[in-house]
C-alpha positions in Angstrom: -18.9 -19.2 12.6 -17.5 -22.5 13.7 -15.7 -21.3 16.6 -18.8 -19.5 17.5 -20.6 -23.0 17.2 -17.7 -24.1 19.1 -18.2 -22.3 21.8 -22.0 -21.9 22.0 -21.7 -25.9 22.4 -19.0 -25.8 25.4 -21.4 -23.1 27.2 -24.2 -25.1 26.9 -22.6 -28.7 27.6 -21.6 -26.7 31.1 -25.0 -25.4 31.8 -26.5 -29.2 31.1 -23.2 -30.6 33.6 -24.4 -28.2 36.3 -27.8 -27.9 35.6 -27.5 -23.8 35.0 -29.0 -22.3 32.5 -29.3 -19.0 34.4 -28.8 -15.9 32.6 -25.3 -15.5 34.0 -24.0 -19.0 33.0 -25.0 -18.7 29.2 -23.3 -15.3 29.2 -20.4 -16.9 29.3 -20.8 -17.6 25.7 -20.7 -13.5 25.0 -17.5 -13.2 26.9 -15.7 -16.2 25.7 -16.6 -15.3 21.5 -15.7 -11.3 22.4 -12.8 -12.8 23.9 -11.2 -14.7 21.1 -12.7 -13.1 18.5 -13.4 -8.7 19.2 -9.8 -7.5 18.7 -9.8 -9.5 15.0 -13.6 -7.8 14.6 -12.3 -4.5 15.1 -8.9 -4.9 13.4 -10.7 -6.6 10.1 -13.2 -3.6 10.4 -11.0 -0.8 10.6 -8.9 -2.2 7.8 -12.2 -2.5 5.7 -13.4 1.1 6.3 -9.7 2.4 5.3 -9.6 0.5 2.3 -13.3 1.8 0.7 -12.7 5.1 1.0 -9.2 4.8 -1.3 -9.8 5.8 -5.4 -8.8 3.6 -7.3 -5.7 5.9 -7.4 -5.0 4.7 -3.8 -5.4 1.2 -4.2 -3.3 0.9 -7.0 -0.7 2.8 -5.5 -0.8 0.9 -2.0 -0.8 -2.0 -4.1 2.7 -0.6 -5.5 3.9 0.0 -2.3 3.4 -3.2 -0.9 5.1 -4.9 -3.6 7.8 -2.8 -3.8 8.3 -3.0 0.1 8.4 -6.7 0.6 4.7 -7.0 1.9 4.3 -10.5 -0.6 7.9 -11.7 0.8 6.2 -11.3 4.3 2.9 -12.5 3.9 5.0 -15.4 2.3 7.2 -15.9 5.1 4.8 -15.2 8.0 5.1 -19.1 9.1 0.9 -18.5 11.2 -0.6 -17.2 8.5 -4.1 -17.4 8.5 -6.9 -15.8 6.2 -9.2 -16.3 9.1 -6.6 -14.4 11.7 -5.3 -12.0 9.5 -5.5 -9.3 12.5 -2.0 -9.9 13.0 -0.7 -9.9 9.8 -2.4 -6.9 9.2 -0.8 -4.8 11.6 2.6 -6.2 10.4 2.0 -5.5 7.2 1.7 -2.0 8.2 4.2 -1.6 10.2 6.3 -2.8 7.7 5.6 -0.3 5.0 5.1 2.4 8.0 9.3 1.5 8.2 10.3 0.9 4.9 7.9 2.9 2.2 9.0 6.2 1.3 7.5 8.9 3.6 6.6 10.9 0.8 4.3 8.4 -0.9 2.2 7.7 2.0 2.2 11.6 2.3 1.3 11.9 -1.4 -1.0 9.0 -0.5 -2.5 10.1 2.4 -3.4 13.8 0.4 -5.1 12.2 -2.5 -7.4 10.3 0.0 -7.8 14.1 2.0 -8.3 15.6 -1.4 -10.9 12.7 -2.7 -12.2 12.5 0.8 -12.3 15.9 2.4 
């Protein structure tokens, strides 16, 4: 919200500088928030839809899975870290397990989510 506020401010302090406050000029503000901000949207959203349609079978075994594969060590060591641009540190995280969990718990995983699921 406050880099939205951030940059609604810097859109309009140009429009007052130029005297613009055509349609086009205040558009700038949709670019520059979808700029900075979609890939993080869509990340965070994809990661939410995933994770509500786990059991609670799932979750506690992803939960396992993490622990047992380092994911706390990471998120401990990731030296950016931040809960508001956790985009990144979601796709790590993942591409950690996808390289060290066992193949056949995210199959067994992935199966109880089909069977749950499908």
């Amino acid at each position: 919200g406050l880099l939205c506020a951030d940059i609604a401010a810097d859109s309009l302090h140009h429009a007052f500088l130029t005297n613009d406050f055509s349609e086009s000029r205040l558009a700038s503000y949709q670019k520059q928030w979808r700029d900075r901000l979609n890939k993080e949207l869509q990340i965070g959203h994809w990661a939410r839809r995933l994770y509500e349609r786990l059991g609670n079978w799932q979750i506690e075994r992803l939960h396992s899975l993490a622990s047992n594969n380092g994911i706390p060590k990471l998120i401990a060591e990731t030296e950016d870290f931040s809960f508001d641009w956790h985009g990144a540190l979601i796709l790590a995280m993942l591409k950690h397990l996808a390289g060290s969990a066992p193949v056949q718990a995210l199959k067994a995983l992935s199966r109880r989510n089909t069977a749950v699921h499908g």
